[in-house]
Structure formats: C-alpha cells, structure tokens
C-alpha positions as CSV (number, residue, x, y, z in Angstrom):
1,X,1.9,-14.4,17.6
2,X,-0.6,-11.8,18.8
3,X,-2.6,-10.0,16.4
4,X,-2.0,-6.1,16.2
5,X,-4.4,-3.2,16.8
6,X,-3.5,0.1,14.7
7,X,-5.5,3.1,14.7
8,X,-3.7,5.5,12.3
9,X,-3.3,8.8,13.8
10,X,-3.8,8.0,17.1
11,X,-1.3,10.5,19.0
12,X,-2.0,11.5,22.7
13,X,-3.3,15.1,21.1
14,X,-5.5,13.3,18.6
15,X,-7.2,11.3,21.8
16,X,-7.4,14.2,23.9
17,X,-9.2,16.6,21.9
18,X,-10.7,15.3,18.3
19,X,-13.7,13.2,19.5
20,X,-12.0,9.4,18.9
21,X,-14.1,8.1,21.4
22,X,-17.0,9.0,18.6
23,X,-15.1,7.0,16.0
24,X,-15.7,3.9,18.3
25,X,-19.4,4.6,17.9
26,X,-20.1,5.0,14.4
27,X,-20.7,3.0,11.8
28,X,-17.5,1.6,9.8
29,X,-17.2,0.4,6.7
30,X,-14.8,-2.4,4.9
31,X,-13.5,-1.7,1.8
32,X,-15.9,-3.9,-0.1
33,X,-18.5,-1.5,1.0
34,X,-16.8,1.5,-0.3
35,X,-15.7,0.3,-3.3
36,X,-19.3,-1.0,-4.3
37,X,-20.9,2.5,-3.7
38,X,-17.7,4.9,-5.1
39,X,-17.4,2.4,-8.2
40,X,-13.8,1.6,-7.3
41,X,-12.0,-1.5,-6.8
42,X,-11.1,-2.9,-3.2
43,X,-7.7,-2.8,-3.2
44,X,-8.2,0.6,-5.1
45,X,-9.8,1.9,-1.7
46,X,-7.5,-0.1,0.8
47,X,-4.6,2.2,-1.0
48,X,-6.6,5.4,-0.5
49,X,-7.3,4.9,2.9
50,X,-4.3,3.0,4.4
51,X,-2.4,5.4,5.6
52,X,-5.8,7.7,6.9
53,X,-6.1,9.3,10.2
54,X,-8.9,7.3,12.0
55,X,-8.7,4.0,10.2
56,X,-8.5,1.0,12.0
57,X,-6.2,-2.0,11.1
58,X,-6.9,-5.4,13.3
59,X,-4.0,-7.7,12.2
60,X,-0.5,-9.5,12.4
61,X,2.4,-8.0,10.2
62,X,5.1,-10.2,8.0
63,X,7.5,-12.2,10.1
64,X,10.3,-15.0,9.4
65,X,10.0,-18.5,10.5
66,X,13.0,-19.9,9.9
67,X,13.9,-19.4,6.4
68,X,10.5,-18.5,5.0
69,X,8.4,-15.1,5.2
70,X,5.1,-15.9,6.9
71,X,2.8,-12.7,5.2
72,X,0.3,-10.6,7.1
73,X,-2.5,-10.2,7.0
74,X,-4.6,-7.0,7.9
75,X,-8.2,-6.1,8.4
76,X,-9.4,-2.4,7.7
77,X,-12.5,-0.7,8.7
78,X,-13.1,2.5,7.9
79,X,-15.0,4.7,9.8
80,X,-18.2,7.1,8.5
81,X,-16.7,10.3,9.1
82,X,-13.3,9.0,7.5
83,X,-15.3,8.1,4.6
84,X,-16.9,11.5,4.3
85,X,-13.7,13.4,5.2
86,X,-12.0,11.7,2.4
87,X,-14.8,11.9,-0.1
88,X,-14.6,16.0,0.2
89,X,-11.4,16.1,-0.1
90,X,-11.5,14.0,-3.5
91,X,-14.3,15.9,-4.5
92,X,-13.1,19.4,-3.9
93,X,-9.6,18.2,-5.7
94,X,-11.7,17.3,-8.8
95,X,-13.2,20.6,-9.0
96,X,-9.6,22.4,-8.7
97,X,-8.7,20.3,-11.7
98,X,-11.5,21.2,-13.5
C-alpha cells in the first residue's frame, strides 16, 4: 500500500492565498522536539497538534488483511510558525484563566 501525504488544512483557498509554499521552507519540528522544550510528553503534543492547520502527516492509515487489523502508522512534522501560532494561542488562554 502507498504511504499517505496529509497536510491538514490544505483547501484550494488556504494554497492560494496564506503563504503554504513558505511552510515548505521552514524549519519543522517532530514532536520529540517540542515536547523536550514545552516540558510536555510526546504523545501529549501529537494530541495538540493533530488536527492543526499546516501540520504535515507522512503515513499509511489502518487497513484489514483478511481477518486482522494491520495499524498505521503516521509521521508528524510540525512546522515553526504552527509551533508559534499554537504557543500564543495557549499562552493568551492561560492569561484569560488567570
């Protein structure tokens, strides 16, 4: 099976006009990487960022064969402006709360 290429929020609008083509450029981090400087755990920062405009998943979803579920398996990279995006956006929440 071919391995699958997601980029989450990737809509025809989102390509025209919101600079992806810069996302392809910058630097991108895994989750190890963030978790080790936010103090979190890995899967902790897969959760938060899974479902983020602008993250990238390289992989192969969960599919039968025959009677058994073969799982799948995903890689995430995250990019630099995804990572600061998110960060504000935590950050100005806390301060709400506080």
């Amino acid at each position: 099976m071919q391995a699958e290429f997601r980029l989450h929020g990737d809509t025809h609008a989102a390509r025209e006009g919101s600079g992806l083509n810069g996302l392809a450029t910058e630097k991108h981090f895994t989750p190890i990487e963030v978790a080790e400087r936010w103090g979190l755990s890995p899967s902790k920062v897969r959760r938060i960022f899974v479902n983020e405009p602008g993250v990238v998943l390289i992989g192969e979803p969960s599919r039968r064969v025959g009677k058994s579920l073969k799982r799948g398996y995903w890689t995430m990279r995250i990019p630099e402006s995804v990572v600061e995006r998110v960060h504000r956006r935590l950050t100005s929440r806390s301060r709400r709360a506080a």
